[in-house]
N, C-alpha and C positions, 0 to 999 in steps of 0.2 A: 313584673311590670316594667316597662322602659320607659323612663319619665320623658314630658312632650319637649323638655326641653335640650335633650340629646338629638332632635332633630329639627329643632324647631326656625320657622321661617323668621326672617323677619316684619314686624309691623302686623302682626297675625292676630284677625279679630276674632273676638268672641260677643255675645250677645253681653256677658257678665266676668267680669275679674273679680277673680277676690284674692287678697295680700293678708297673709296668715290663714294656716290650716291646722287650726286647732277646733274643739268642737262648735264652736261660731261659727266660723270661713267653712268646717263643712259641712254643714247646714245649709247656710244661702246657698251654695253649691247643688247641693241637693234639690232643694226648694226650687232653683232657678231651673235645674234639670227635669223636675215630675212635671215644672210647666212649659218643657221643649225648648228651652232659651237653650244656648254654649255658654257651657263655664269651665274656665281656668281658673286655678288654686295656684298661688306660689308661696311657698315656704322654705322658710332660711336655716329652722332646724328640724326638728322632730314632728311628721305631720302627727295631731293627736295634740299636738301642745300643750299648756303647761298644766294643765288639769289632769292629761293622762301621763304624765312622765314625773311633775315636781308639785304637787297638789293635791287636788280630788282622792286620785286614785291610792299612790304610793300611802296619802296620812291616813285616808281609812284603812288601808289595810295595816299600816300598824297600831291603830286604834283600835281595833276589833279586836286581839284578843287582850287587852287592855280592859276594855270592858264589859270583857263575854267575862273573865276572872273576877271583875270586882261584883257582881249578880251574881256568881256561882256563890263568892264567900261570902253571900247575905244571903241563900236557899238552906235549911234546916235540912242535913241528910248528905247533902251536897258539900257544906265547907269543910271541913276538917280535908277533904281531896285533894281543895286547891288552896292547900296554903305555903306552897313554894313558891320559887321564884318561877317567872317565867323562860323560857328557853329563848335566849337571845336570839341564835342563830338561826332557829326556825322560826321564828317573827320576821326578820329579818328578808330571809329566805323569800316569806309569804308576801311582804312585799315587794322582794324583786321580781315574782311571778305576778303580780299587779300591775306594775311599771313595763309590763312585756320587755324585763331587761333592758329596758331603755332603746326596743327597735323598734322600726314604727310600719316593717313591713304588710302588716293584719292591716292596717287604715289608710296604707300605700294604697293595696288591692282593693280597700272599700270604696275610693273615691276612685278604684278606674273601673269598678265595679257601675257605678252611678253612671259614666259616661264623660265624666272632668278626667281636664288635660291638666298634669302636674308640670312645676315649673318648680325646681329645686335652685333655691338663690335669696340675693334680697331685691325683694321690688322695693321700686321706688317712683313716685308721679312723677311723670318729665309733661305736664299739661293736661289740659280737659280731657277723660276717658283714654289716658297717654300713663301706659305703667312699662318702664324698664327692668327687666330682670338681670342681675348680675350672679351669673352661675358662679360656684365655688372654682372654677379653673380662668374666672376674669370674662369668658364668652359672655359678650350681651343678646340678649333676646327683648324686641320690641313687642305690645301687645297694645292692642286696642279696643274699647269695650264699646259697642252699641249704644249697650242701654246701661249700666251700673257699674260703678267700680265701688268695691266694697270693702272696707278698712276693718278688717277681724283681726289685727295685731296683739290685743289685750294689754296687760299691765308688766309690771317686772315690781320689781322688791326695790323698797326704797333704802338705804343707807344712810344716816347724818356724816357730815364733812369734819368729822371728831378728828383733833389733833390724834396724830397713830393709827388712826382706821385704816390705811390703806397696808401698811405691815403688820395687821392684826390679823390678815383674813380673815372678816366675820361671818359665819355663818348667817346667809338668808333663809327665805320659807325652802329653794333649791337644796342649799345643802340639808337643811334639818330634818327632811322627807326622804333624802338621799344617801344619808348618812353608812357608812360599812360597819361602824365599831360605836360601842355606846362610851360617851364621854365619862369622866370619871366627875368633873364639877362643870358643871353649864349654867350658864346665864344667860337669862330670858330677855332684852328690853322689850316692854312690852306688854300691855294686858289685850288687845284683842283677840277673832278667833283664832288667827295661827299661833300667838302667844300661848294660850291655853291649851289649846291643842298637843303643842309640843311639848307641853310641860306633863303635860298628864303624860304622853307615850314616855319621853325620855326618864322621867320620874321613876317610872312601873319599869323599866327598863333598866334600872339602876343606877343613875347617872344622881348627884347630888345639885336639886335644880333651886336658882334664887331668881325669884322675878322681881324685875326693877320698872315700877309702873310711875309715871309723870302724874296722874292723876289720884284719885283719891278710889276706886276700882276697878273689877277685872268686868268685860263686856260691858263698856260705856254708851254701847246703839241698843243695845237689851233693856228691858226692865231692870230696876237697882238688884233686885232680890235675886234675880238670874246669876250677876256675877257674886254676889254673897254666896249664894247655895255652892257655886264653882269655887268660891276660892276654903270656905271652908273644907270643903271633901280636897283639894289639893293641898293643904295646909293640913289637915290629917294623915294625907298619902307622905311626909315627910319635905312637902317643899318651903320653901319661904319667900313671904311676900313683901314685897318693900314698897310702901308707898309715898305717894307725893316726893320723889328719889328721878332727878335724870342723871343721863351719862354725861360728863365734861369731855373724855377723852379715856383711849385705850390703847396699850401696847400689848405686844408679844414679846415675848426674850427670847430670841433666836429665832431659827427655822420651826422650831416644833417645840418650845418651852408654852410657860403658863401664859396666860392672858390676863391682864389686872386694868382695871376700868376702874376710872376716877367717876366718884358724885359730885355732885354739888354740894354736898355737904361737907367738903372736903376726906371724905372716907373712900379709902380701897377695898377695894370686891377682887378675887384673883379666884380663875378659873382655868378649866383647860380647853375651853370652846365660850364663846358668845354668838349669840343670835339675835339680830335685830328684827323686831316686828314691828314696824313702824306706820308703815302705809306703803302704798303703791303708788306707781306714777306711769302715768303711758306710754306705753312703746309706739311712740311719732316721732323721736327724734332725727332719725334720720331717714325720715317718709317722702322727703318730696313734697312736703306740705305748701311752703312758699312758692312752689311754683304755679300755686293755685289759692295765691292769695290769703293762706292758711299759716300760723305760727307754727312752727315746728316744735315738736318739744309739749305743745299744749292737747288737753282734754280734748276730744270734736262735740260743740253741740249736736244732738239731733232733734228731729221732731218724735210724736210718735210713731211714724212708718222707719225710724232711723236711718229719715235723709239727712244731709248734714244741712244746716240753717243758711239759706241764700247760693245752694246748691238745686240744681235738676237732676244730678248724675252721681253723685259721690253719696255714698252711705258709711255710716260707722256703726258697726253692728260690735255686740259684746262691753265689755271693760274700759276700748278705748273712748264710750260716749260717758262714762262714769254716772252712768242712771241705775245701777245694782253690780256692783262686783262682785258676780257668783257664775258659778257656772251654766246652773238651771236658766236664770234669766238671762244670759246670754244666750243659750240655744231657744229660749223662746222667743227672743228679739229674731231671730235668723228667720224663726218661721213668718213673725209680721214682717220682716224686711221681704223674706224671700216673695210671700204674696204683693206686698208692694210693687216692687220690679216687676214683676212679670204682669200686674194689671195696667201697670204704666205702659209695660212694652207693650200689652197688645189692646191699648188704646179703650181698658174699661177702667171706667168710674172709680174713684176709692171711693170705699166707705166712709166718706169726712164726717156726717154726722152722728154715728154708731161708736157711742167711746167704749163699747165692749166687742167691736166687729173687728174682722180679719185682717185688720189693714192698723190698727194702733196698738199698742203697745202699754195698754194703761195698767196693767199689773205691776208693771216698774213703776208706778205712783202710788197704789193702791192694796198690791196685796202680793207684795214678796215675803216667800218663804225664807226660812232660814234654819239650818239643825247645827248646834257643835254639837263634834258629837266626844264630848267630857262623861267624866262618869261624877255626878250628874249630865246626863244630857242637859242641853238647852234649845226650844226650839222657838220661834216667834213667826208671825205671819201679820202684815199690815202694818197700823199705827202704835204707839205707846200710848200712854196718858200721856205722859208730858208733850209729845208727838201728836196728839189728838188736840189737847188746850192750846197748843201753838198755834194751830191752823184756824183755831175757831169755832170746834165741834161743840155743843152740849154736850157731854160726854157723864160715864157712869162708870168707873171699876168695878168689876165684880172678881172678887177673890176666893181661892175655895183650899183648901189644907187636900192637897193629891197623896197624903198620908191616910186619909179617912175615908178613901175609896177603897172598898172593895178587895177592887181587881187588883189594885198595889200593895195591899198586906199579904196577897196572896203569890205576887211576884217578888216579893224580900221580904225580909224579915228586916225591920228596923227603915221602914221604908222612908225616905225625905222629898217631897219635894213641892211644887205650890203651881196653881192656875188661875192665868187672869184674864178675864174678859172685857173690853172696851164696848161699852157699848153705847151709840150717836141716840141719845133721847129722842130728838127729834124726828128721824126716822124708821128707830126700832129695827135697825141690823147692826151688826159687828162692824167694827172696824182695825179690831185685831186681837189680837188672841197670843197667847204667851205660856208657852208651859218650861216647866223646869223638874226634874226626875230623872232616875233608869226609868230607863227602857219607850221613852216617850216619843222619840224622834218619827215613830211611825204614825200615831196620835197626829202629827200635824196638818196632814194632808185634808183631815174633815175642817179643822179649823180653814183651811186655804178655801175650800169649795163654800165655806159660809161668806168668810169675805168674798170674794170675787165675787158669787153668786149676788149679794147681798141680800141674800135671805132671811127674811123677816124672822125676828124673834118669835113671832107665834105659829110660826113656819117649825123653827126647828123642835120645839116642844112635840113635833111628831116623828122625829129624827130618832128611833129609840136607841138606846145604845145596850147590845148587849150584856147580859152578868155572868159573871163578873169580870168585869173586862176593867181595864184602867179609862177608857173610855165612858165609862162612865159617870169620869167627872165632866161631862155635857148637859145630863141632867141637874148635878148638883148645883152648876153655875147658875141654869136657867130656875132654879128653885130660889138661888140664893138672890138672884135679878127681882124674880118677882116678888119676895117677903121683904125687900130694902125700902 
């Protein structure tokens, strides 16, 4: 493929720009194309971004046999096979074949396959539907969009400004998913899901892991019990948990010596890597945002069509609107954005009054999915209790032991894990749903179609769930709903 901007003119419109081509940017891309608009993609590194390259892709594949192992060593017949270590280099290996080795040729051709013009560089807003592309050899290339400029930039990894941070080199979610050689002692800051995440792989991997959590525990947007169940099976697996513990400050001893990170408790931790999992922050800062009135550096509101607020033309679609930082609900915003634009361009009606129609976006309020995928999995979709009572629901827990199904003593032997359902009194649907187990993460998808659907409690009581399925704790909740 010959990227558009090895030829490209200057000031050259298209109906739609979008700035970052990761799975967001090619979505609206797409989206903008199946409804005949011009779109141009520009991307500064790897199109595929950071889901396919230092996220998504690279952590599940070395999760997976992480916890394809830990269900082998709880099947009768089965463990005594797997009770070695696992093979580093072909873990490894498998996720370099994940990461497509880090080239992004396959999703080069995907998006010149769709009919979008690539622009390899960093855009930046130089005005109203006005994006500059700065190719890697300083060439500028002008673009102008019709109808939508689209901000698919996402997030980056956050870092604290710790005394020695910067001659520490700490491993981000980038390096920890990227990694060549497994650490000999790693340090985790951190309990959410890349915190966990990477402790389970590096842990199983052989690496000696300490998590240093600020809080009191692991998955603090989860149900309490979610990071209980996680941190006891990782605290099993040989890690250790340190709580209510921040970092003050970290150094390294040379080029390539140990890393020792001060607490606040005045105590030292030394390792041979650290990783911060702290949070994210958006990649705006060097967007061109002020030239449109916009802070640089900051979140973009959007509405639900992900226009940005007190905009006609500019959209933030994915991470950079900070309404679900995931991958799934980014490429679902791309499809409301993408239907957006194109009903704007060709001058039909949004759907304003349909808060479930093609044109909003109300699952990012309503009924986000979520899997880590730990061994326990953990998966959630919707509201919390505590999440529920904040807002104002009449609200019901219902809890059921996912040890006393069935289909889970039948998938391990010594099985653990728990299911809770929210449910709104007053209207008699879900509003969210929670499980915690192996093997559950596929289980989530019925709970997502209840929420979203908001399918009446008396509704799903015809919902049968297979036997012996682990799905079967559907019925037992709606058993244990009704006898409360």
């Amino acid at each position: 493929m010959t990227d558009a901007a090895e030829g490209a003119v200057e000031n050259t419109e298209y109906d739609v720009v979008v700035i970052g081509a990761g799975p967001v940017g090619e979505n609206v891309a797409d989206r903008a194309r199946a409804a005949g608009l011009s779109a141009a993609v520009v991307e500064s590194e790897l199109i595929g971004g950071e889901c396919s390259y230092w996220a998504c892709m690279p952590s599940k594949a070395l999760l997976r046999p992480v916890v394809a192992r830990a269900d082998a060593r709880r099947v009768p017949g089965l463990s005594a096979a797997v009770q070695g270590p696992l093979d580093v280099e072909a873990v490894l290996a498998h996720r370099d074949v994940y990461a497509s080795h880090w080239k992004d040729d396959g999703q080069a051709a995907w998006l010149d396959g769709i009919g979008a013009d690539v622009y390899r560089g960093t855009g930046r807003l130089t005005g109203p539907r006005k994006v500059t592309v700065t190719a890697p050899d300083g060439t500028e290339h002008g673009l102008t969009a019709r109808h939508a400029v689209a901000v698919c930039t996402g997030s980056r990894a956050v870092v604290p400004d710790l005394p020695g941070i910067a001659d520490a080199r700490p491993w981000t979610s980038r390096e920890a998913t990227s990694a060549k050689e497994v650490p000999g002692r790693l340090v985790i800051v951190g309990g959410g899901v890349v915190g966990v995440e990477m402790a389970t792989v590096w842990q199983a991997l052989g690496a000696e892991v300490t998590m240093l959590i600020r809080g009191t525990g692991l998955l603090p947007k989860m149900e309490p019990f979610a990071g209980e169940l996680v941190a006891e099976a990782l605290t099993g697996a040989g890690a250790t948990i340190r709580t209510g513990v921040s970092a003050t400050a970290v150094h390294r001893a040379g080029q390539d010596g140990p890393v020792t990170v001060e607490l606040d408790n005045g105590e030292r931790i030394e390792a041979d890597e650290i990783l911060f999992a702290t949070g994210r922050a958006p990649r705006t800062d060097d967007l061109g945002l002020e030239t449109v009135d916009l802070e640089p550096g900051s979140w973009l509101t959007a509405d639900d069509s992900c226009r940005v607020e007190g905009s006609t033309w500019l959209y933030a679609v994915g991470d950079v609107n900070h309404r679900a930082l995931l991958t799934h609900q980014g490429k679902y915003q791309s499809r409301i954005a993408g239907a957006a634009i194109a009903a704007r361009a060709q001058g039909v009606p949004l759907l304003e009054t349909d808060r479930w129609g093609a044109h909003a976006a109300t699952a990012d309020h309503a009924a986000v999915p979520q899997v880590v995928f730990t061994d326990p999995e953990a998966a959630s979709v919707g509201l919390t209790l505590a999440e529920a009572e904040k807002a104002g629901h009449r609200v019901r827990a219902v809890d059921h032991d996912l040890a006393a199904v069935a289909g889970s003593g039948l998938y391990a032997d010594g099985y653990r894990g728990r299911a809770r359902m929210i449910v709104d009194l007053d209207r008699e649907i879900v509003l969210g749903v929670t499980f915690v187990g192996p093997g559950i993460g596929e289980l989530l998808h019925s709970a997502t179609i209840a929420v979203a659907g908001e399918v009446p409690i008396e509704r799903l009581w015809h919902a049968v769930p297979a036997y012996p399925t682990i799905s079967e704790v559907w019925l037992r909740l709606l058993e244990a709903y009704r006898d409360a």
